[in-house]
SEKOLDREN-217650 format. One record per atom (N, C-alpha, C): atom name; residue in three letters; residue number from 1; x, y, z. Coordinates in Angstrom, 2 decimals. Atoms other than C-alpha are relative to their C-alpha. Layout:
N
NODE | a | r | k | x | y | z
NODE | CA | ALA | NUM | X | Y | Z
...
***
This chain:
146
NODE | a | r | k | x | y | z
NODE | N | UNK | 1 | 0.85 | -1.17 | 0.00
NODE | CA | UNK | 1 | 0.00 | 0.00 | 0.00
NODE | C | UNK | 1 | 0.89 | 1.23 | 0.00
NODE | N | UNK | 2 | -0.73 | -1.34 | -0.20
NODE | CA | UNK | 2 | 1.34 | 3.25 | -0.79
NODE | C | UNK | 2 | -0.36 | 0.84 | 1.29
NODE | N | UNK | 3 | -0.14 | -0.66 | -1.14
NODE | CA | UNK | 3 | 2.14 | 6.08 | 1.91
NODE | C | UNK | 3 | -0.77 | 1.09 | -0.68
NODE | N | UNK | 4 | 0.33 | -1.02 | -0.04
NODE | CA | UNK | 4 | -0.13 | 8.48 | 1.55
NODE | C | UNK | 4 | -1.12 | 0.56 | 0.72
NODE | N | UNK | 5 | 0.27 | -0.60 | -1.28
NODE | CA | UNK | 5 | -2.38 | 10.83 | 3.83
NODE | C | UNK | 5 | -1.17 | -0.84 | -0.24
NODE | N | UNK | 6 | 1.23 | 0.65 | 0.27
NODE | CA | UNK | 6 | -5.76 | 9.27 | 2.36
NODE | C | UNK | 6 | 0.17 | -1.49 | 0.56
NODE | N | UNK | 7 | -0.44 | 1.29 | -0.26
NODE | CA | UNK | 7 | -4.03 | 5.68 | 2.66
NODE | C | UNK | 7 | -0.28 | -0.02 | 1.91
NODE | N | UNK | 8 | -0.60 | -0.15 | -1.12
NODE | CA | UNK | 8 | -2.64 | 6.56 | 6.62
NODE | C | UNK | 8 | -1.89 | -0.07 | 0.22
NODE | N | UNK | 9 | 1.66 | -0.22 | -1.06
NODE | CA | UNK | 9 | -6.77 | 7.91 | 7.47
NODE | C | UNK | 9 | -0.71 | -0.46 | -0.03
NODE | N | UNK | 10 | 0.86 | 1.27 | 0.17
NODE | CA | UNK | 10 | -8.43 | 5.02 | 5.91
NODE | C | UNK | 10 | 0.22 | -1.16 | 1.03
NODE | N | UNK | 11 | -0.28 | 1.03 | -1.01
NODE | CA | UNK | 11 | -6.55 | 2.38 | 7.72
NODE | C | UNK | 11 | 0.06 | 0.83 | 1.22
NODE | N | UNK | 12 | 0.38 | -0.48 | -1.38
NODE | CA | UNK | 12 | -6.71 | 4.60 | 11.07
NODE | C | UNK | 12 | -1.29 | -0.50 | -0.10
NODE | N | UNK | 13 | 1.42 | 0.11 | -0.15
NODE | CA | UNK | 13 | -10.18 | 5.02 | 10.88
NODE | C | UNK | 13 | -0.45 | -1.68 | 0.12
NODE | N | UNK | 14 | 0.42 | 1.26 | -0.11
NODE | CA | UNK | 14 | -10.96 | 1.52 | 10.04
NODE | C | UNK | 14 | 0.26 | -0.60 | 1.16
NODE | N | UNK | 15 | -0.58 | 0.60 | -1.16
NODE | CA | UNK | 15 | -8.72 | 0.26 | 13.14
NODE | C | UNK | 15 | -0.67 | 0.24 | 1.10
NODE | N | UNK | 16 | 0.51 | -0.06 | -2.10
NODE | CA | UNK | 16 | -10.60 | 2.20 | 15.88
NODE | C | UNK | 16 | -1.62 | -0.69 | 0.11
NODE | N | UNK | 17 | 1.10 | 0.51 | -0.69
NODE | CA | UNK | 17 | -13.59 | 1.11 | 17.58
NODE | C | UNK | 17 | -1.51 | 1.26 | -0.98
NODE | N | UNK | 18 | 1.44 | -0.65 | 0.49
NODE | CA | UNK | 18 | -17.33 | 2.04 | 15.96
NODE | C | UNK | 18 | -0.84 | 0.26 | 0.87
NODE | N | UNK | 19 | 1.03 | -0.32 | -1.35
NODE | CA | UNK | 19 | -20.17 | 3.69 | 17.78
NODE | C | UNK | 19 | -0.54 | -0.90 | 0.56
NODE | N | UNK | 20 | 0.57 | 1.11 | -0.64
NODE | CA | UNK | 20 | -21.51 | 0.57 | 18.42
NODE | C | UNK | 20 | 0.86 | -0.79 | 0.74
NODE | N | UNK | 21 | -0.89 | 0.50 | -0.64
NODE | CA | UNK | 21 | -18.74 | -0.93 | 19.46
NODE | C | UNK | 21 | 0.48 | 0.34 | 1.59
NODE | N | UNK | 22 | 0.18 | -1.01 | -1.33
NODE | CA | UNK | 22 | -18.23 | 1.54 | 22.21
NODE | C | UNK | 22 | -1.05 | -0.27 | 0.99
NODE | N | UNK | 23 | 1.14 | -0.18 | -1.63
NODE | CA | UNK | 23 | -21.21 | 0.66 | 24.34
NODE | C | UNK | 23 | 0.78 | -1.00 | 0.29
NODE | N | UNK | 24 | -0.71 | 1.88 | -0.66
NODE | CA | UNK | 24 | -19.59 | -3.35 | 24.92
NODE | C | UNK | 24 | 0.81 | 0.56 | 0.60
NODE | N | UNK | 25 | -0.96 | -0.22 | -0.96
NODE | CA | UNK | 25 | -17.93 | -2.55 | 27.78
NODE | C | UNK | 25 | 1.32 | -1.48 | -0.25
NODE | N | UNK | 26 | -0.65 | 1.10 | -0.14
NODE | CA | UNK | 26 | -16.30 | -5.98 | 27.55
NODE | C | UNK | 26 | 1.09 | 0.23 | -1.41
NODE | N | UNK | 27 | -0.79 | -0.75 | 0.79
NODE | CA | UNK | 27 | -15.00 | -4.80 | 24.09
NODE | C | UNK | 27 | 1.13 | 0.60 | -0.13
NODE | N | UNK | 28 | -1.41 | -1.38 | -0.11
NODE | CA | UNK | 28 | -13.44 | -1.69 | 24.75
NODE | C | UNK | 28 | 0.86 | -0.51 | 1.04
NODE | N | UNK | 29 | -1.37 | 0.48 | -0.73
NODE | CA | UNK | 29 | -11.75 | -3.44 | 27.63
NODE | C | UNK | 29 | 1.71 | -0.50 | -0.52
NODE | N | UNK | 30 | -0.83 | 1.10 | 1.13
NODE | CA | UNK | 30 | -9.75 | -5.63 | 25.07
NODE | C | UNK | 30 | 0.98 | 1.68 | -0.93
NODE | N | UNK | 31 | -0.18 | -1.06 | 1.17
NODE | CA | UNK | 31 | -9.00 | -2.43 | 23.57
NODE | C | UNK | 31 | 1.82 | 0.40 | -0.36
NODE | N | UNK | 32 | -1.66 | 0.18 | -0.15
NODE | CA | UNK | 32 | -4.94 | -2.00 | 22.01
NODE | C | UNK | 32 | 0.01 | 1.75 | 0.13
NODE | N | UNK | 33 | -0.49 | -1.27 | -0.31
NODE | CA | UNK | 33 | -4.20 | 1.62 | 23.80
NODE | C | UNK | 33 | 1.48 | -0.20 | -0.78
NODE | N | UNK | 34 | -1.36 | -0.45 | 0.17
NODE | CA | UNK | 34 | -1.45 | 3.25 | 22.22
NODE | C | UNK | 34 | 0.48 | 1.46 | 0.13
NODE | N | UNK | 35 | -0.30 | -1.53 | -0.01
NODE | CA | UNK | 35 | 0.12 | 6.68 | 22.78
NODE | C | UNK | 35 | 1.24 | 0.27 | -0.85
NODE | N | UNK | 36 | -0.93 | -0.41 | 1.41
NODE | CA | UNK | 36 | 2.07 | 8.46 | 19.58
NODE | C | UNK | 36 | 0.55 | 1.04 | 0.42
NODE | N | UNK | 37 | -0.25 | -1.70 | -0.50
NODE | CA | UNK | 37 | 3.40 | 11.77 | 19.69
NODE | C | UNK | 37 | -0.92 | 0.87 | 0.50
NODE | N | UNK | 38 | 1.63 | -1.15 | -0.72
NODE | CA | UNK | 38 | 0.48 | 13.88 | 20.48
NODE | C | UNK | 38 | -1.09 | -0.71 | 0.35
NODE | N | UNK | 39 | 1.64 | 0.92 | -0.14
NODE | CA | UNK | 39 | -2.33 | 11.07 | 20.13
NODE | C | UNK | 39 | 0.53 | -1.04 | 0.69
NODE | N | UNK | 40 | -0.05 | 1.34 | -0.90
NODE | CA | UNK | 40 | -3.32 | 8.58 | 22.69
NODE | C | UNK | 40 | -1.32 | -0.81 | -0.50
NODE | N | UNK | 41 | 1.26 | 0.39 | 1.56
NODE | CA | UNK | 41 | -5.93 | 6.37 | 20.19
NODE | C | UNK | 41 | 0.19 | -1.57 | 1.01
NODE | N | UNK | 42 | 0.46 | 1.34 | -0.26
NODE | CA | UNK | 42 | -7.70 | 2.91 | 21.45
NODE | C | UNK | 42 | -0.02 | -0.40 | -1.32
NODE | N | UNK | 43 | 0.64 | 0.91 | 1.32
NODE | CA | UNK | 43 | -7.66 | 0.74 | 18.54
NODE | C | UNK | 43 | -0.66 | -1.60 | 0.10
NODE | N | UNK | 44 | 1.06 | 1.41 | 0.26
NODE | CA | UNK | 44 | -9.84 | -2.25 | 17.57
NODE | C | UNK | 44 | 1.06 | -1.46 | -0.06
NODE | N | UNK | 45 | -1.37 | 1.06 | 0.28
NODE | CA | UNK | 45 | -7.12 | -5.57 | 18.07
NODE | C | UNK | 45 | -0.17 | -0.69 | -1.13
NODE | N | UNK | 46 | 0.54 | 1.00 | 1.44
NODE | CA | UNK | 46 | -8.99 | -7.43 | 15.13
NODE | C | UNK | 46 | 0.66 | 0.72 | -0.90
NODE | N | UNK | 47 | -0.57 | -1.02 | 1.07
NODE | CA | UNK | 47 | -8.61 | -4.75 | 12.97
NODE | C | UNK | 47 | 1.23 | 0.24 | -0.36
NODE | N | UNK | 48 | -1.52 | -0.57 | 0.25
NODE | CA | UNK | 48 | -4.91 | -3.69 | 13.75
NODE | C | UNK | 48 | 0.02 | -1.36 | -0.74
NODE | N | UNK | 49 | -0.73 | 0.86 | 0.55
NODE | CA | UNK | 49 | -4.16 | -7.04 | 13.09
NODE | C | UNK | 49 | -0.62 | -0.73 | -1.43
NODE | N | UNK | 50 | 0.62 | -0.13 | 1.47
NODE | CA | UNK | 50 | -6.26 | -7.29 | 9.85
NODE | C | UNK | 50 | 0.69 | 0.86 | -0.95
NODE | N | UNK | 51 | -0.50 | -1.27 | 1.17
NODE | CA | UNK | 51 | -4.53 | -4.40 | 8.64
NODE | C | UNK | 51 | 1.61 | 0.24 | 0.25
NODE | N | UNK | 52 | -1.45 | 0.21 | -0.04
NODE | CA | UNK | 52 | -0.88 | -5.46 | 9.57
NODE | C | UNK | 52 | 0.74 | 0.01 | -0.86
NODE | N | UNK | 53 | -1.04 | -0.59 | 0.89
NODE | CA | UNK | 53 | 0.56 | -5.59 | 6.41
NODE | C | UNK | 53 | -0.36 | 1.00 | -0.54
NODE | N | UNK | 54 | 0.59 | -1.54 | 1.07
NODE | CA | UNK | 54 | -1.27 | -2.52 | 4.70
NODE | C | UNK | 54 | 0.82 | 1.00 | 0.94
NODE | N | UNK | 55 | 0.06 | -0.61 | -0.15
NODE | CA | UNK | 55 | 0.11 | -0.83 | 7.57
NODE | C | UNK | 55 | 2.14 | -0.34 | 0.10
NODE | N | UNK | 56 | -1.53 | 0.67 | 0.40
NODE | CA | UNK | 56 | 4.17 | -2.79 | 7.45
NODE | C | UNK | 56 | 0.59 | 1.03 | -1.70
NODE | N | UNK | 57 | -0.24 | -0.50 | 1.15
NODE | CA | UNK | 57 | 3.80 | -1.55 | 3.72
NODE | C | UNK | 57 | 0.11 | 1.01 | 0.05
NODE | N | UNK | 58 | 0.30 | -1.14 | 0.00
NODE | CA | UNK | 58 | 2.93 | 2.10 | 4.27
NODE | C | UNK | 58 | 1.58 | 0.64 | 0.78
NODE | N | UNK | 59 | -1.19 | -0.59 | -0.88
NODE | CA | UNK | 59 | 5.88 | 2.14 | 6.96
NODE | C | UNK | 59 | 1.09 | -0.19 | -0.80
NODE | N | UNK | 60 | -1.11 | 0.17 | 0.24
NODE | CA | UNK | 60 | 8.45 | 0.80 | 4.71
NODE | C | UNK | 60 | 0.12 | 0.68 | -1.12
NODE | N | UNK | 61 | 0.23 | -0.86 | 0.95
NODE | CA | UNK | 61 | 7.47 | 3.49 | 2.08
NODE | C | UNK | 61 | 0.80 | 1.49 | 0.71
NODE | N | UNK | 62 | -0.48 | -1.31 | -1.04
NODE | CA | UNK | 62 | 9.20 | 5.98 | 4.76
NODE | C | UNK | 62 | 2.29 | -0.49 | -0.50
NODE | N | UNK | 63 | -1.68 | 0.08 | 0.48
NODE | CA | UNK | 63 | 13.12 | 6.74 | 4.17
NODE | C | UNK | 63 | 0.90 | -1.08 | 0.52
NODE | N | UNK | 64 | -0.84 | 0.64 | -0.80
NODE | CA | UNK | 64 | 16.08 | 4.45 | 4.99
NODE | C | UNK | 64 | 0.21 | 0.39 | 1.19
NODE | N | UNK | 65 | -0.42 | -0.23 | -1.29
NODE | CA | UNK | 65 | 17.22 | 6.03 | 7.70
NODE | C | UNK | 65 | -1.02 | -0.10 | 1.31
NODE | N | UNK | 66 | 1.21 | 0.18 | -0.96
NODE | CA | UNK | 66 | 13.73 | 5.45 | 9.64
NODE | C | UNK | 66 | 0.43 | -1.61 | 0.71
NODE | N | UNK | 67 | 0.01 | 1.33 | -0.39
NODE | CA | UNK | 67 | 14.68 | 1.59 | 9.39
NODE | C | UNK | 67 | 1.37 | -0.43 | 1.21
NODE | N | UNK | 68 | -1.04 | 0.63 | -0.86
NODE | CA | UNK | 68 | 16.74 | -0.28 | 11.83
NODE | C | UNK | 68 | 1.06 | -0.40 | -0.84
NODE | N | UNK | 69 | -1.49 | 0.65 | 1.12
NODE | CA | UNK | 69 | 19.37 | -2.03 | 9.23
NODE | C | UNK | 69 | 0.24 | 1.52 | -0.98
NODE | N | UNK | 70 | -0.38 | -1.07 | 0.52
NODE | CA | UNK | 70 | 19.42 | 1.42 | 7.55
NODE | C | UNK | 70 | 0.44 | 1.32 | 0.80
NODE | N | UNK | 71 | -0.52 | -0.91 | -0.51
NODE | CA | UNK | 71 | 19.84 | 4.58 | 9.21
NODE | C | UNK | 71 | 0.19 | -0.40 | 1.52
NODE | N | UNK | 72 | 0.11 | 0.36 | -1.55
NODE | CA | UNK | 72 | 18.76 | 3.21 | 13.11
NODE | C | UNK | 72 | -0.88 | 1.09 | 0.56
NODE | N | UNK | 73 | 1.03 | -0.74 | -0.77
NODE | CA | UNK | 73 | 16.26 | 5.78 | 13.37
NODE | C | UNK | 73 | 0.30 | 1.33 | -1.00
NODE | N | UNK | 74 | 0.09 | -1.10 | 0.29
NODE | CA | UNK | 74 | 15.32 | 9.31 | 12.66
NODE | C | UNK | 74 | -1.03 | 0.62 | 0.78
NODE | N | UNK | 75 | 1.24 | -0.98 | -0.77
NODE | CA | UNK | 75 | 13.27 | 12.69 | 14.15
NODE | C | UNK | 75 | -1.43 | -0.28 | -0.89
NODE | N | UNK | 76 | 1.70 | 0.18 | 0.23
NODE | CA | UNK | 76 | 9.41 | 12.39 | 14.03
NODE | C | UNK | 76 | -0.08 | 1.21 | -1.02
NODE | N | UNK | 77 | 0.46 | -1.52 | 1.10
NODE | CA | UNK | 77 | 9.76 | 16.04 | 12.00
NODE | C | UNK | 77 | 0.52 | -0.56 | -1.41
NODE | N | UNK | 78 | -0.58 | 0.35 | 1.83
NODE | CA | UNK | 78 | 11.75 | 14.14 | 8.85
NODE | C | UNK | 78 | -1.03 | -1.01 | -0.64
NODE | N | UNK | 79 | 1.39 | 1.02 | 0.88
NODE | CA | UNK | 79 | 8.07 | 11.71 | 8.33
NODE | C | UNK | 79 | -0.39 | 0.40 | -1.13
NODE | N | UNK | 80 | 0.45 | -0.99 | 1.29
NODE | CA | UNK | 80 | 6.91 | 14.17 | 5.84
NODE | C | UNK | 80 | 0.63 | -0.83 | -0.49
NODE | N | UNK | 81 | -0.58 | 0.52 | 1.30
NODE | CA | UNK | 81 | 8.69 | 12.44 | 3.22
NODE | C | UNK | 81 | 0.13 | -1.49 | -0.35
NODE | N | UNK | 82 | -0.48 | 1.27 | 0.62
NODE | CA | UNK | 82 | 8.87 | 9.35 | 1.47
NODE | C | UNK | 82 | 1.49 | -0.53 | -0.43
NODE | N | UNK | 83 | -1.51 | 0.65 | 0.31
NODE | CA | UNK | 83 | 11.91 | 6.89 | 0.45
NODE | C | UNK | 83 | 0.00 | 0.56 | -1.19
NODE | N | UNK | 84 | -0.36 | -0.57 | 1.30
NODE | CA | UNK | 84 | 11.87 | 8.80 | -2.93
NODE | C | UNK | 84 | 0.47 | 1.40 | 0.48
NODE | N | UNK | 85 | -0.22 | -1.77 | -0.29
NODE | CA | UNK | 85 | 11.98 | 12.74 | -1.18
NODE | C | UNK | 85 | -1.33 | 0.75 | -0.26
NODE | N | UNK | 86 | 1.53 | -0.41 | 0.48
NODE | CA | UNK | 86 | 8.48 | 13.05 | -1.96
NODE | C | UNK | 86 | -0.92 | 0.33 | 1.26
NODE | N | UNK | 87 | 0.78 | 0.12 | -0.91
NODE | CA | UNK | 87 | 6.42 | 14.38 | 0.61
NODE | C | UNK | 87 | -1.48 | -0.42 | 0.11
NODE | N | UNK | 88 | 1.74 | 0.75 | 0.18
NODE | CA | UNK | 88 | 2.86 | 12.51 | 1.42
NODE | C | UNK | 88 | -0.43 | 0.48 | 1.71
NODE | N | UNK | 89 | 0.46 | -1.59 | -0.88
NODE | CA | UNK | 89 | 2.06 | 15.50 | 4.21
NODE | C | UNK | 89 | 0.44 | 0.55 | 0.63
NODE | N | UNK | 90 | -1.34 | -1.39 | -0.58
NODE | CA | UNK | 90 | 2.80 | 18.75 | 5.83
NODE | C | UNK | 90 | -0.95 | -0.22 | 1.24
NODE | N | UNK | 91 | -0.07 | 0.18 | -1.36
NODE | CA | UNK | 91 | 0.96 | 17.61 | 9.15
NODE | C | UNK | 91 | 0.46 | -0.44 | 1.00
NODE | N | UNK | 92 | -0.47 | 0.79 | -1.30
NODE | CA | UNK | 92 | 2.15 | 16.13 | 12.27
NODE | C | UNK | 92 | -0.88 | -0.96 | 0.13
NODE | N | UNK | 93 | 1.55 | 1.71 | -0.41
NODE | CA | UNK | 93 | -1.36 | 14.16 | 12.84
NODE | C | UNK | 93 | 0.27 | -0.40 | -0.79
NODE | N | UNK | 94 | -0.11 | 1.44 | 0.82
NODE | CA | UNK | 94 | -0.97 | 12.33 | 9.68
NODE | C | UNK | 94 | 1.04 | -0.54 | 0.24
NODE | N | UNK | 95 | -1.50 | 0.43 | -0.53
NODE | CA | UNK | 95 | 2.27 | 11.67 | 11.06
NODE | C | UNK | 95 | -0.18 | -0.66 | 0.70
NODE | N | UNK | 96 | 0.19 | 1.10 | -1.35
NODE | CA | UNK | 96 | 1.10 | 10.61 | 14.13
NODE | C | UNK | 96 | -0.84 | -0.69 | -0.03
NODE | N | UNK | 97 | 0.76 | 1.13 | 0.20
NODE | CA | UNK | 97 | -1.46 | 8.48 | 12.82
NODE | C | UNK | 97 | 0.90 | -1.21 | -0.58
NODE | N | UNK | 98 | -1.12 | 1.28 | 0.45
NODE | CA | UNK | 98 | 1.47 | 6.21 | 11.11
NODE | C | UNK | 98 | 0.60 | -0.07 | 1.19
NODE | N | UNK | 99 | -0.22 | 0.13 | -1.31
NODE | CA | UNK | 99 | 2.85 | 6.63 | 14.28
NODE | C | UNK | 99 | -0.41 | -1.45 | 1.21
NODE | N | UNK | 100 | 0.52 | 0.72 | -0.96
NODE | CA | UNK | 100 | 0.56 | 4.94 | 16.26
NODE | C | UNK | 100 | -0.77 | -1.27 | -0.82
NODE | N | UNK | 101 | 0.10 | 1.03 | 0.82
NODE | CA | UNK | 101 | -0.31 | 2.45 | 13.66
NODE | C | UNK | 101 | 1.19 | -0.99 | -0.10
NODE | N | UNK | 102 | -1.52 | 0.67 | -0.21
NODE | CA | UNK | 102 | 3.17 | 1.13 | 13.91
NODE | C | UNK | 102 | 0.23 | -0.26 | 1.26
NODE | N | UNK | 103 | -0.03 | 0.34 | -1.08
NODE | CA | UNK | 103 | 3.56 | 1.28 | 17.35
NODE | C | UNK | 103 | -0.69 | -1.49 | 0.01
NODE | N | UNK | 104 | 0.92 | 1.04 | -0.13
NODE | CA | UNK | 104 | 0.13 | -1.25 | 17.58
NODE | C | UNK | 104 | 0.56 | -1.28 | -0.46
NODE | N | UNK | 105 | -0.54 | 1.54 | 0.32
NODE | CA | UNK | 105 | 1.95 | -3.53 | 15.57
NODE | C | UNK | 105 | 1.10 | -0.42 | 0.22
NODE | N | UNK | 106 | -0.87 | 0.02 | -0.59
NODE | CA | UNK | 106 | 4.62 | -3.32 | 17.44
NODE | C | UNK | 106 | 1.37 | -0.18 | -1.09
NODE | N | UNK | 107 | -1.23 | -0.24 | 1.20
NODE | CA | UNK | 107 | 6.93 | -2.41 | 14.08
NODE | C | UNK | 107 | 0.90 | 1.21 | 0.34
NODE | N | UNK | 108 | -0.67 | -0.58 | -0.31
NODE | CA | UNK | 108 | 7.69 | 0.52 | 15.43
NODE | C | UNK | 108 | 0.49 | 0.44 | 0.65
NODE | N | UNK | 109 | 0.05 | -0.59 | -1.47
NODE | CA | UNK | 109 | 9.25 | 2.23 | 18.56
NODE | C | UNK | 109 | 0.89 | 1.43 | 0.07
NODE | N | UNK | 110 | -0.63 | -1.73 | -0.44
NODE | CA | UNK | 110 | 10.79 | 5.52 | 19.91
NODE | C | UNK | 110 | 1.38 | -0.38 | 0.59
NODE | N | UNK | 111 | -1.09 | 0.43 | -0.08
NODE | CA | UNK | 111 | 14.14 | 5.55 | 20.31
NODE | C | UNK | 111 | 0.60 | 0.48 | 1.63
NODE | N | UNK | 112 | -0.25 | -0.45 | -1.41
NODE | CA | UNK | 112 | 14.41 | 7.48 | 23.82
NODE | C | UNK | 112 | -1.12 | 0.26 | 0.63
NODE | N | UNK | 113 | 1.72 | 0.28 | -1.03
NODE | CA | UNK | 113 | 11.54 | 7.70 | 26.56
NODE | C | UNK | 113 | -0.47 | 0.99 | 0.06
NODE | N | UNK | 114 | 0.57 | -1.03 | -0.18
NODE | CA | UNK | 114 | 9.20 | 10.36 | 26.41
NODE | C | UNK | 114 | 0.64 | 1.31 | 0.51
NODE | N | UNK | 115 | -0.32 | -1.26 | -0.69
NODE | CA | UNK | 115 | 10.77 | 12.22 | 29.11
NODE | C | UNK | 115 | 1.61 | 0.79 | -0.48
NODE | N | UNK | 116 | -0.91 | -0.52 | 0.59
NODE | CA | UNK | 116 | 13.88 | 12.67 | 26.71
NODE | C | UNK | 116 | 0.04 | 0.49 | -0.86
NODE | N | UNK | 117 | 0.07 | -0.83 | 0.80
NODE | CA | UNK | 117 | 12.42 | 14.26 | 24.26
NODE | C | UNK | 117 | 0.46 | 0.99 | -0.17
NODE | N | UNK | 118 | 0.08 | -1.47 | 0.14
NODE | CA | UNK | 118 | 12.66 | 17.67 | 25.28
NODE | C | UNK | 118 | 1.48 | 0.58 | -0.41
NODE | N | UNK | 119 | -0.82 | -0.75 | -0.09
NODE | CA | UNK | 119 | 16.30 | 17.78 | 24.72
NODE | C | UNK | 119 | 0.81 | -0.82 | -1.71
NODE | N | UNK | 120 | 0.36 | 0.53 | 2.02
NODE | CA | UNK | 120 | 16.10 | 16.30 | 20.88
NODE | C | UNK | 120 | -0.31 | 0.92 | -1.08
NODE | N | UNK | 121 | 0.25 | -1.28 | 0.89
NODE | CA | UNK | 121 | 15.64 | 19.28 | 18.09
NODE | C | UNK | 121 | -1.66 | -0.07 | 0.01
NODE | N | UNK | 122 | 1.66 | 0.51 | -0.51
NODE | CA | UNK | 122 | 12.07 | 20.26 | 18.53
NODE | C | UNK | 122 | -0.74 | -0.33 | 0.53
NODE | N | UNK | 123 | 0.40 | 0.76 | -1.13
NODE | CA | UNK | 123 | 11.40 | 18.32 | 21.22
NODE | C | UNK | 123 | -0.46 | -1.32 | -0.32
NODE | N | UNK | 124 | 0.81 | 1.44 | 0.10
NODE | CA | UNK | 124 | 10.60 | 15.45 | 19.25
NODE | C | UNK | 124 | 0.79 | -1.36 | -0.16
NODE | N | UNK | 125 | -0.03 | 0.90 | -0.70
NODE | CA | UNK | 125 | 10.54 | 11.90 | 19.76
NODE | C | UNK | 125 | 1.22 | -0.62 | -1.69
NODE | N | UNK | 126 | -1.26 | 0.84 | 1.55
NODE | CA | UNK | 126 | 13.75 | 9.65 | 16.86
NODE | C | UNK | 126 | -0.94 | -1.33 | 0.00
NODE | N | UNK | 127 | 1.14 | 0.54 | 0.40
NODE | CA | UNK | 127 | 11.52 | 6.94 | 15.67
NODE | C | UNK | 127 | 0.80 | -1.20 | -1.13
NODE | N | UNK | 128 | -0.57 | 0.89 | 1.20
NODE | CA | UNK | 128 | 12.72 | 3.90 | 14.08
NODE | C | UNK | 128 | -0.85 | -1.61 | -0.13
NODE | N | UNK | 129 | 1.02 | 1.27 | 0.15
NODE | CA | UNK | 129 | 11.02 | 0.53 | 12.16
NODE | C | UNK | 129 | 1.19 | -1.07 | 0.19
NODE | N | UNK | 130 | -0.57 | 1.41 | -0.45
NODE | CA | UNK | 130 | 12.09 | -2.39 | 13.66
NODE | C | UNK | 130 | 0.46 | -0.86 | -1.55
NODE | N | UNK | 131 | 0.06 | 0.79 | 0.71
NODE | CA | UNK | 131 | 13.26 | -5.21 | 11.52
NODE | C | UNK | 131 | -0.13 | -1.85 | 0.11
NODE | N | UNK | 132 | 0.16 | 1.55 | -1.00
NODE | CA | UNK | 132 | 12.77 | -9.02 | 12.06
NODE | C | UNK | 132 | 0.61 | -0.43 | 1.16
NODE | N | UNK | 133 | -0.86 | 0.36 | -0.54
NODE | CA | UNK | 133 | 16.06 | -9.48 | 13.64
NODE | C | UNK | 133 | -0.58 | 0.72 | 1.72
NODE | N | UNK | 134 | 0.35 | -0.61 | -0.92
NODE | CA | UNK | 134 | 15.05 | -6.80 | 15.91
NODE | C | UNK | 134 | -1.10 | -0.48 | 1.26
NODE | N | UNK | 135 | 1.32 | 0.58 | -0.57
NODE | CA | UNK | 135 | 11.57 | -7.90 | 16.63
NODE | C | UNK | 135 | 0.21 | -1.61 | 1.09
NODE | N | UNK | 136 | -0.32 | 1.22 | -0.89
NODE | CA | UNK | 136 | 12.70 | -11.53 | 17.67
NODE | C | UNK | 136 | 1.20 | -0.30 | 1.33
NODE | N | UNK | 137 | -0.99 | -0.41 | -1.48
NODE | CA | UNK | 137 | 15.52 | -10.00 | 20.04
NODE | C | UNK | 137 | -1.25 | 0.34 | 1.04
NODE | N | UNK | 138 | 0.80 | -0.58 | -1.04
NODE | CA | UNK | 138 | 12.76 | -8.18 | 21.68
NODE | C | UNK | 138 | -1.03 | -1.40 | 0.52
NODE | N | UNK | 139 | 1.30 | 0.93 | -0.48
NODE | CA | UNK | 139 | 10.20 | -11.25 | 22.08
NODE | C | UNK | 139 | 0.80 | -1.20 | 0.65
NODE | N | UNK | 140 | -0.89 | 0.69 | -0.98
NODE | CA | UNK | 140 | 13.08 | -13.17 | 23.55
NODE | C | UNK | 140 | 0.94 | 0.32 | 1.48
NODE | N | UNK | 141 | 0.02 | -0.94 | -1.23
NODE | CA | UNK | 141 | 13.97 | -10.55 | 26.12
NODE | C | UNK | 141 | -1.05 | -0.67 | 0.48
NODE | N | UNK | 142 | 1.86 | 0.37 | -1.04
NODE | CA | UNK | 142 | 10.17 | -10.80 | 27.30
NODE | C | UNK | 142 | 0.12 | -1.43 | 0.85
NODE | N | UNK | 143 | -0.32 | 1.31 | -0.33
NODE | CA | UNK | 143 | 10.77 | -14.54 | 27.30
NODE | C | UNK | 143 | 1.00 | 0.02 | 1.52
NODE | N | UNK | 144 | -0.94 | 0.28 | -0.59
NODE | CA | UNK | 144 | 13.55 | -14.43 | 29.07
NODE | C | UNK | 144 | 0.28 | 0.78 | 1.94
NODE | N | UNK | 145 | 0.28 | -0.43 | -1.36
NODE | CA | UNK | 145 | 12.40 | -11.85 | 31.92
NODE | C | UNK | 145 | -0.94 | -0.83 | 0.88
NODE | N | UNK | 146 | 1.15 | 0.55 | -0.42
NODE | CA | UNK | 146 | 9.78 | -14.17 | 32.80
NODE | C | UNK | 146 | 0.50 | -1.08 | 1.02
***
């Protein structure tokens, strides 16, 4: 799936919870909280994970230097742009809707803890996509604290 702002607000939208959905308390319990740069968004767990690769694809449409085996990260302000130099938007929310779409699927993470932002250009958060290698270090940690 290409990266672009229409792409990013379709698959958001689809991911969160519907008005109906919202009364089932039992539901929204289940619900995958995530907090992005500015947005803190419940999403639907079916869904994210329905829309796992549309949303894998969209992330790896973002520059090298975002990825882990490529640059090892980058600032949340260099998203604007695609792996060509092409920008696909001049907001921050559509930003932080890939954001927190990545997070959910646990592709992506922040490279220092919230409270280190403030001393980062901008104040914002370096942001990088995992890669397998990565991913199966981390799920063997977990393992391994247990």
């Amino acid at each position: 799936m290409k990266l672009t702002t229409d792409n990013v607000t379709k698959i958001f939208m689809e991911c969160l919870f519907t008005d109906n959905e919202t009364q089932d308390t039992a539901l929204i319990s289940r619900a995958l909280v995530v907090e992005g740069v500015n947005l803190k968004i419940g999403f639907h767990p079916g869904r994210i994970k329905q829309n796992r690769e549309n949303i894998i694809s969209m992330l790896n449409c973002l520059p090298n230097s975002f990825k882990a085996e490529g640059g090892g990260g980058m600032s949340f302000l260099n998203m604007m742009e695609d792996e060509n130099g092409e920008q696909w938007t001049g907001l921050h929310q559509e930003m932080d809707k890939l954001v927190t779409l990545g997070l959910a699927i646990t592709k992506l993470s922040f490279l220092m803890t919230r409270e280190m932002w403030k001393i980062l250009p901008g104040g914002m958060p370096y942001i990088v996509i995992k890669n397998l290698k990565t991913e199966r270090k981390e799920k063997l940690d977990k393992i391994n604290e247990k």
